[in-house]
KEFIMI-619401 format. One record per atom (N, C-alpha, C, O, CB): residue in three letters; z, y, x. Coordinates in steps of 0.2 Angstrom, whole numbers, padded with zeros to 4 digits, always signed. Glycine has a CB too. Layout:
N
ALAZYX
...
***
This chain:
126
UNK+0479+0637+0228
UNK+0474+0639+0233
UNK+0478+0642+0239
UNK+0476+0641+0245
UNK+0470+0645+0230
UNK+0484+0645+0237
UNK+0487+0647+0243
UNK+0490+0642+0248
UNK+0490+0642+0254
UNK+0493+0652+0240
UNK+0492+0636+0244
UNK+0495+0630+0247
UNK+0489+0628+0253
UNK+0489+0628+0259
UNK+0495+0622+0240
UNK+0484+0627+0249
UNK+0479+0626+0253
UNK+0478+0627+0260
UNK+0478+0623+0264
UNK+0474+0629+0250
UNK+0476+0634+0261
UNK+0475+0638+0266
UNK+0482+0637+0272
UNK+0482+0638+0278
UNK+0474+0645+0262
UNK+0487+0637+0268
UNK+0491+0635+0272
UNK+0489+0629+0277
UNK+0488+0629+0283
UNK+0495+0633+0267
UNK+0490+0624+0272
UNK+0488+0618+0276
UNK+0483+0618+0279
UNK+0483+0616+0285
UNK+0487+0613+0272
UNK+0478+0621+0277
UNK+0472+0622+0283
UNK+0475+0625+0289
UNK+0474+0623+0295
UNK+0465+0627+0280
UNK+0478+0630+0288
UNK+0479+0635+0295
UNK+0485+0629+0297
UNK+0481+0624+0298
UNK+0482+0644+0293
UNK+0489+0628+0297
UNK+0492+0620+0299
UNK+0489+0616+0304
UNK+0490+0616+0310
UNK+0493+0615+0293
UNK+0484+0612+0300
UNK+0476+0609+0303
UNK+0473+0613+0309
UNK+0472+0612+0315
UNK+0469+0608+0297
UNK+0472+0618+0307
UNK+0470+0622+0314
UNK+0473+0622+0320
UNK+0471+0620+0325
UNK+0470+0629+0314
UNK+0480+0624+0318
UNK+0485+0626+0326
UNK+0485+0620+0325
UNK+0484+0620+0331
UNK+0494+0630+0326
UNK+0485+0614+0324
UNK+0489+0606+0327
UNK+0482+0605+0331
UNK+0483+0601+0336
UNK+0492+0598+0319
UNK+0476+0607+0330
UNK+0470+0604+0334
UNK+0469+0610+0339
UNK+0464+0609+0343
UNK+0464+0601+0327
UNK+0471+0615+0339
UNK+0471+0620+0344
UNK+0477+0617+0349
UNK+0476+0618+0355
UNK+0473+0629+0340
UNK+0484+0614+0347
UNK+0488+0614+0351
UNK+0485+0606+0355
UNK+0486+0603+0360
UNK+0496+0615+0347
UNK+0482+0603+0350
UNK+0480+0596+0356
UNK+0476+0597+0359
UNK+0474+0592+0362
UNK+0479+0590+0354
UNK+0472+0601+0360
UNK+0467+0604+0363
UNK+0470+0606+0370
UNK+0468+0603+0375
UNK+0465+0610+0359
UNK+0477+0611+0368
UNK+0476+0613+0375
UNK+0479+0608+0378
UNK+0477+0606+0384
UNK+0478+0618+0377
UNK+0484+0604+0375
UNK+0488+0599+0378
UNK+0483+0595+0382
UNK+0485+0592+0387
UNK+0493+0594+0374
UNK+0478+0594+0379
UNK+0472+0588+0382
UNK+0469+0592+0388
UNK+0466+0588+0392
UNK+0465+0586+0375
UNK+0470+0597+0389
UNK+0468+0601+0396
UNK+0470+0602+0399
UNK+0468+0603+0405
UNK+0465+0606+0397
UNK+0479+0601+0400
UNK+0483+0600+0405
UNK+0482+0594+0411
UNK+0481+0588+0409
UNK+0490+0599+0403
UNK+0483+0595+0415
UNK+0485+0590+0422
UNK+0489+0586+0419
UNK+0494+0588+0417
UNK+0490+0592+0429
UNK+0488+0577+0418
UNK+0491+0572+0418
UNK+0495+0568+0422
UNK+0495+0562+0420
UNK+0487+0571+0418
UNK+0499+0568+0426
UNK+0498+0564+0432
UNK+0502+0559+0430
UNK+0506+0556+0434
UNK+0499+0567+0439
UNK+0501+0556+0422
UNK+0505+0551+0421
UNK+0500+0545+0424
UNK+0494+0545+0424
UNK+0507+0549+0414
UNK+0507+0539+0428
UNK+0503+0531+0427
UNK+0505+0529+0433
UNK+0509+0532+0436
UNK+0494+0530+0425
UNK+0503+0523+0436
UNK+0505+0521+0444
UNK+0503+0524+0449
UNK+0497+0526+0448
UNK+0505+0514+0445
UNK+0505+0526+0456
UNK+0499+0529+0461
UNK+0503+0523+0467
UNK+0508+0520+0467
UNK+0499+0541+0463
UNK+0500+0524+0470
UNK+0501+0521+0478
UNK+0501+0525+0482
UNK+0497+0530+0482
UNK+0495+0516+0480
UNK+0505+0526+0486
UNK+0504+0532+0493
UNK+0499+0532+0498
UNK+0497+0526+0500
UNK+0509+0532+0499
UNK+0497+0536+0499
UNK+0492+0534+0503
UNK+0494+0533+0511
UNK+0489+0533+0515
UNK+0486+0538+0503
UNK+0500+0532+0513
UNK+0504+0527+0518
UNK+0503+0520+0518
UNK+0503+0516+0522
UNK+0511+0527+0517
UNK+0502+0520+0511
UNK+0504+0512+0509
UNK+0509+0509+0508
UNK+0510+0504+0505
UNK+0502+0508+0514
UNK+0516+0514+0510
UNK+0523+0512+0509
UNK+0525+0513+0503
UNK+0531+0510+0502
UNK+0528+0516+0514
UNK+0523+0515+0499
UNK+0525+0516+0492
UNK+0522+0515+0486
UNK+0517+0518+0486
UNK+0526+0519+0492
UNK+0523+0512+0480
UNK+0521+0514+0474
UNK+0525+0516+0469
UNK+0531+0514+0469
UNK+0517+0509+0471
UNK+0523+0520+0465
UNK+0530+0523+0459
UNK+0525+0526+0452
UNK+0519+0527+0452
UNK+0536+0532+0463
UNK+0529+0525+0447
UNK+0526+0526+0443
UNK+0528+0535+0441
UNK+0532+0537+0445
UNK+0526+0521+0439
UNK+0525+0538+0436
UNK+0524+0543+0436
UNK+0525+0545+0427
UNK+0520+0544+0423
UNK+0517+0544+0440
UNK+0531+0547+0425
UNK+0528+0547+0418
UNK+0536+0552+0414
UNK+0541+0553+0416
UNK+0527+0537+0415
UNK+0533+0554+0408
UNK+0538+0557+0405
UNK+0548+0553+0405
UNK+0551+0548+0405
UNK+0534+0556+0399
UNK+0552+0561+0406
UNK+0556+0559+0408
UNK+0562+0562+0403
UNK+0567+0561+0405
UNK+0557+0559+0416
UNK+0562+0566+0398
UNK+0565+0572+0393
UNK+0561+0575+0394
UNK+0556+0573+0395
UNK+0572+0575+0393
UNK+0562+0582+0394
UNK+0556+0587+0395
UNK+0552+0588+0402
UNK+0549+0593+0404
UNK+0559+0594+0393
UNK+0554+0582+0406
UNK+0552+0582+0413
UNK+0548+0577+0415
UNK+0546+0574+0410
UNK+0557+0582+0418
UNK+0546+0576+0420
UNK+0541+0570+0423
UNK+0546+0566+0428
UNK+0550+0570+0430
UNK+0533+0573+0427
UNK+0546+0561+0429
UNK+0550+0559+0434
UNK+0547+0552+0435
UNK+0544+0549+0431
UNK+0557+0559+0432
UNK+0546+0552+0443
UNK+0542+0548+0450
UNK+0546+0546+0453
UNK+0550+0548+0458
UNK+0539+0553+0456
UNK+0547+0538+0450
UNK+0551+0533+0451
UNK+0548+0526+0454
UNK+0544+0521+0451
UNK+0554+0532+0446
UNK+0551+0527+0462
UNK+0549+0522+0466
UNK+0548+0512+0462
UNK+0552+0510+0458
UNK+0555+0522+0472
UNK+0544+0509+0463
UNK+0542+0502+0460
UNK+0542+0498+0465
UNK+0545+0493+0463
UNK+0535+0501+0457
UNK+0539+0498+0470
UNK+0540+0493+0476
UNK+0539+0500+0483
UNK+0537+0506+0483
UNK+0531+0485+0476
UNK+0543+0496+0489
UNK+0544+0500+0494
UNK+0543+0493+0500
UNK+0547+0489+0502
UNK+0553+0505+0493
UNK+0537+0494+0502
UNK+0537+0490+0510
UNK+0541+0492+0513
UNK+0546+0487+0512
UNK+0531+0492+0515
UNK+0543+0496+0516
UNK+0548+0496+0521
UNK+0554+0502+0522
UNK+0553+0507+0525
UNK+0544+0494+0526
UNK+0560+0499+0519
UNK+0564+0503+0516
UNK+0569+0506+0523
UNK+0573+0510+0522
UNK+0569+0499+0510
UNK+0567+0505+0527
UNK+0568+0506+0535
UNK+0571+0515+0535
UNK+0576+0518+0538
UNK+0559+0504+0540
UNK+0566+0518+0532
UNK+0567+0525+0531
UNK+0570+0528+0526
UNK+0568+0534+0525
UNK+0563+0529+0532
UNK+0574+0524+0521
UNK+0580+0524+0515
UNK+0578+0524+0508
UNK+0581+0525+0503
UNK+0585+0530+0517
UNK+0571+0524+0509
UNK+0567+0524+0500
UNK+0566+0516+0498
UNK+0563+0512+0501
UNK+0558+0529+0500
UNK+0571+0516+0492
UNK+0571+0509+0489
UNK+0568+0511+0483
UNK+0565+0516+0481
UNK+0578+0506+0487
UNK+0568+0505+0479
UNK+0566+0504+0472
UNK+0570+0507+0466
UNK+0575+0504+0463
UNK+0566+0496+0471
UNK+0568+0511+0464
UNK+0572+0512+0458
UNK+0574+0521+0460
UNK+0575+0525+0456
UNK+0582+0505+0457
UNK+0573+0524+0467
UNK+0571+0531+0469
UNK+0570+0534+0464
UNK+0567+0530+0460
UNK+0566+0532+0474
UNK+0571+0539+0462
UNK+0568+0545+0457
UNK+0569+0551+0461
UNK+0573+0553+0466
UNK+0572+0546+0449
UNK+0562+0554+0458
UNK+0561+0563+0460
UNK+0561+0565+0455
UNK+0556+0563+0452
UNK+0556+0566+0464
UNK+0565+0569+0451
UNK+0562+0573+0443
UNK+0560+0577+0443
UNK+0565+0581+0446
UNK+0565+0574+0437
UNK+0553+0580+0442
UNK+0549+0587+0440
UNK+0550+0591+0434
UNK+0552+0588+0429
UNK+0542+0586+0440
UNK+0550+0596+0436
UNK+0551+0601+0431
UNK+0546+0606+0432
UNK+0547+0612+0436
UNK+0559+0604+0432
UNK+0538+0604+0428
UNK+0533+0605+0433
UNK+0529+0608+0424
UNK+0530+0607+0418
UNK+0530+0597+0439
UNK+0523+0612+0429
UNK+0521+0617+0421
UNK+0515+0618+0425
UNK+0515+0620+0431
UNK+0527+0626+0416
UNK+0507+0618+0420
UNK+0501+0617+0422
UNK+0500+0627+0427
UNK+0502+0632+0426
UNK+0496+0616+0414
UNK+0498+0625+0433
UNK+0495+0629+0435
UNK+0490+0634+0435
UNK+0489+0640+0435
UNK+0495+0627+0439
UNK+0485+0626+0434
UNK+0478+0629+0433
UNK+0473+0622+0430
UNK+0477+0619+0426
UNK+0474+0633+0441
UNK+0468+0620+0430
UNK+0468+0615+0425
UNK+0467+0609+0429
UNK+0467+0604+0425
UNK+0462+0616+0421
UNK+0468+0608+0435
UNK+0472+0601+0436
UNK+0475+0602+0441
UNK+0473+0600+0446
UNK+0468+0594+0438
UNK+0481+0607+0442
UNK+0488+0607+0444
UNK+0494+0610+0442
UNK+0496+0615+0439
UNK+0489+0609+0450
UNK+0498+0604+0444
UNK+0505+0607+0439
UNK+0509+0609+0448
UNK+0507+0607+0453
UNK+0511+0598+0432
UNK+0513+0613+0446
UNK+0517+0616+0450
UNK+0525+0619+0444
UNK+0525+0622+0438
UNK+0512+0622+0455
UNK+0533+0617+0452
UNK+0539+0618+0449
UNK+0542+0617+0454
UNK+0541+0619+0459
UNK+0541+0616+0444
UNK+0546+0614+0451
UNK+0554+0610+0456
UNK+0554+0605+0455
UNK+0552+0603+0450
UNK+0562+0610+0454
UNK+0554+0600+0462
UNK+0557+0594+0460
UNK+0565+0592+0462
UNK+0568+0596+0466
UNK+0552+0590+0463
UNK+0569+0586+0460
UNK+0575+0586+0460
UNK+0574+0579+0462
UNK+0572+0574+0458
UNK+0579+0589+0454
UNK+0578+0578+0472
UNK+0580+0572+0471
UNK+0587+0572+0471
UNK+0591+0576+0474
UNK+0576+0568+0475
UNK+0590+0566+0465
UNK+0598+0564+0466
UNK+0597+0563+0472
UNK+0596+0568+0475
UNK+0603+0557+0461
UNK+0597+0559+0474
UNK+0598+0553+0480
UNK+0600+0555+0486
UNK+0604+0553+0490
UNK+0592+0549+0482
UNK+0594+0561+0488
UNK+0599+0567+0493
UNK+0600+0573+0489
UNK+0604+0576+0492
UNK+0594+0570+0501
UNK+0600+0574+0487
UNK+0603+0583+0480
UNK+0601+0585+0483
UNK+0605+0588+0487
UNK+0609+0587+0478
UNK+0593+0588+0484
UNK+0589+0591+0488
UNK+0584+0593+0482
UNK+0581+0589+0479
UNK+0586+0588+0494
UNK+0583+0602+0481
UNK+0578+0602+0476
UNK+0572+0608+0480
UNK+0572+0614+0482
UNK+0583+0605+0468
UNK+0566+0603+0478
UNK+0559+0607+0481
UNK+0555+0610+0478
UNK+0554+0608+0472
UNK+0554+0603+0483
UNK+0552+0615+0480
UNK+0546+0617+0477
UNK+0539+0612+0477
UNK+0537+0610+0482
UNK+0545+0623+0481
UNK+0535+0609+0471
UNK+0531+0605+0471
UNK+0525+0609+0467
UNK+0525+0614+0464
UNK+0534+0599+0468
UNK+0520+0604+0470
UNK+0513+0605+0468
UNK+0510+0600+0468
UNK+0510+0597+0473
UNK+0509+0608+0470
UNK+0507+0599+0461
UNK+0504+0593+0462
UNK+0496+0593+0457
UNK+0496+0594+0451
UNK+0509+0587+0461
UNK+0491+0591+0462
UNK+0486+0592+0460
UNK+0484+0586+0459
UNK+0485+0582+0463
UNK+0482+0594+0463
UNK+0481+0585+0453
UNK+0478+0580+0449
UNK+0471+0577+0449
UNK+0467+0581+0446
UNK+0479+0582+0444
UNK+0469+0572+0451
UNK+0462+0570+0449
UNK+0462+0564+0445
UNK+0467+0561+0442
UNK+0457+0568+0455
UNK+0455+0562+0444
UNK+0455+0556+0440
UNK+0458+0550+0445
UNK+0464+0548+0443
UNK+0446+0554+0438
UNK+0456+0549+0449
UNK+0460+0542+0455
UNK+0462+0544+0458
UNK+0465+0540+0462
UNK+0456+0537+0458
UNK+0464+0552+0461
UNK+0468+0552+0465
UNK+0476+0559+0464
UNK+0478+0563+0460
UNK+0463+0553+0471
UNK+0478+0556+0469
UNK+0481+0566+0466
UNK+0485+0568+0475
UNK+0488+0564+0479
UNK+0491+0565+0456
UNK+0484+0572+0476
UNK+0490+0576+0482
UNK+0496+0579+0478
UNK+0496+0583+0474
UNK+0486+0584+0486
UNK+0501+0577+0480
UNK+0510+0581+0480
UNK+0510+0584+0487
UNK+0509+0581+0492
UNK+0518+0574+0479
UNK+0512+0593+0486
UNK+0515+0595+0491
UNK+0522+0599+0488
UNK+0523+0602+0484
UNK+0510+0598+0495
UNK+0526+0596+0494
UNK+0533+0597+0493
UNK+0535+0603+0498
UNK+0532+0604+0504
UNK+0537+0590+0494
UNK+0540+0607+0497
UNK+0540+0612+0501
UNK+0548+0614+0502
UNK+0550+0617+0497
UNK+0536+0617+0499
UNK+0550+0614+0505
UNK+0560+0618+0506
UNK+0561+0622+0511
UNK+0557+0622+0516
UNK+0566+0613+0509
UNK+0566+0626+0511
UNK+0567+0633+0514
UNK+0563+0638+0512
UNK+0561+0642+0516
UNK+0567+0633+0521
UNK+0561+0638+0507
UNK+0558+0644+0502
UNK+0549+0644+0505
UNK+0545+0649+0506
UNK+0563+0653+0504
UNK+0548+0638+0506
UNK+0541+0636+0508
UNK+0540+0634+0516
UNK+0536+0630+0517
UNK+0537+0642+0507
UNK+0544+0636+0519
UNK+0544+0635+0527
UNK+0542+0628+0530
UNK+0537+0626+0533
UNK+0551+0637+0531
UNK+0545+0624+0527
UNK+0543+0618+0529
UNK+0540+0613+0522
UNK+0544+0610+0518
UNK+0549+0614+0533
UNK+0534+0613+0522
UNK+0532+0608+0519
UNK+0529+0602+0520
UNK+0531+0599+0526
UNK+0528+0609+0517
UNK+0525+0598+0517
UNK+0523+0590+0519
UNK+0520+0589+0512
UNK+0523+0589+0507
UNK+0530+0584+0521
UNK+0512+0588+0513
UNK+0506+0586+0509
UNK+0507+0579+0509
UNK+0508+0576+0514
UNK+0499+0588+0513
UNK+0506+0575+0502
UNK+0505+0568+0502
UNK+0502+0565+0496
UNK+0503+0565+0490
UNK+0511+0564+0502
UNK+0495+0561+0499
UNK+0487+0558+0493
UNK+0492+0551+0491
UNK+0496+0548+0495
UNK+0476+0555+0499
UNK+0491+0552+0485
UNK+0489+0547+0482
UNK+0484+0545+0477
UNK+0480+0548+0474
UNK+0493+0547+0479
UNK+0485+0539+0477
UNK+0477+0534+0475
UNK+0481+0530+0467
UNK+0486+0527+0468
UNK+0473+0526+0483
UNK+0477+0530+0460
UNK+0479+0526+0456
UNK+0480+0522+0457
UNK+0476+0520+0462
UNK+0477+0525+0452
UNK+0484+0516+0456
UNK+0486+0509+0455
UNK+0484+0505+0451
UNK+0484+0499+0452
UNK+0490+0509+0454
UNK+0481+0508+0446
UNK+0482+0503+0440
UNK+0474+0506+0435
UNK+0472+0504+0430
UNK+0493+0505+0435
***
């Protein structure tokens, strides 16, 4: 009997913890910029998410293919994650937000302890 209850209470927390996981902000999968200059995809990176460029129109302003940003990002409220993001490429690390919808989402990125930021929509891809 005691086994039992075990296991049941086991079954509880594992369907309480996918629960909540299932209510966090997603923003896995492909997005498009809403520039148009970009698509990347969006997906687990170790315990991070990392937003890695896929095609780049026009690399003119130094973003290529294969670009990463890695987030280090934790639900805000029930569709935004906010953290850090880390790009190698310049070793520049931002404050990020990013709000989630079904087809779309906004990233806003921010440096010098917020002073200068820059809002950018994205639309799914895929």
């Amino acid at each position: 009997m005691k086994a039992r209850k075990i296991v049941l209470g086991l079954g509880v927390l594992w369907l309480a913890g996918a629960a909540v996981a299932a209510s966090q902000p997603d923003a896995s999968g492909i997005w498009m910029r809403g520039d148009g200059n970009a698509k990347v995809r969006i997906a687990p990176c170790g315990s991070d998410i990392c937003a890695t460029n896929l095609w780049i129109k026009d690399t003119s302003g130094g973003e290529y293919v294969g670009d990463k940003l890695v987030m280090s990002v934790k639900p805000k409220s029930a569709d935004t994650l906010a953290g850090k993001a880390f790009d190698p490429k310049r070793n520049l690390t931002y404050s990020i937000q990013v709000k989630v919808r079904k087809a779309n989402l906004v990233t806003r990125g921010c440096l010098v302890s917020g002073l200068v930021c820059k809002n950018v929509n994205w639309s799914r891809a895929n």
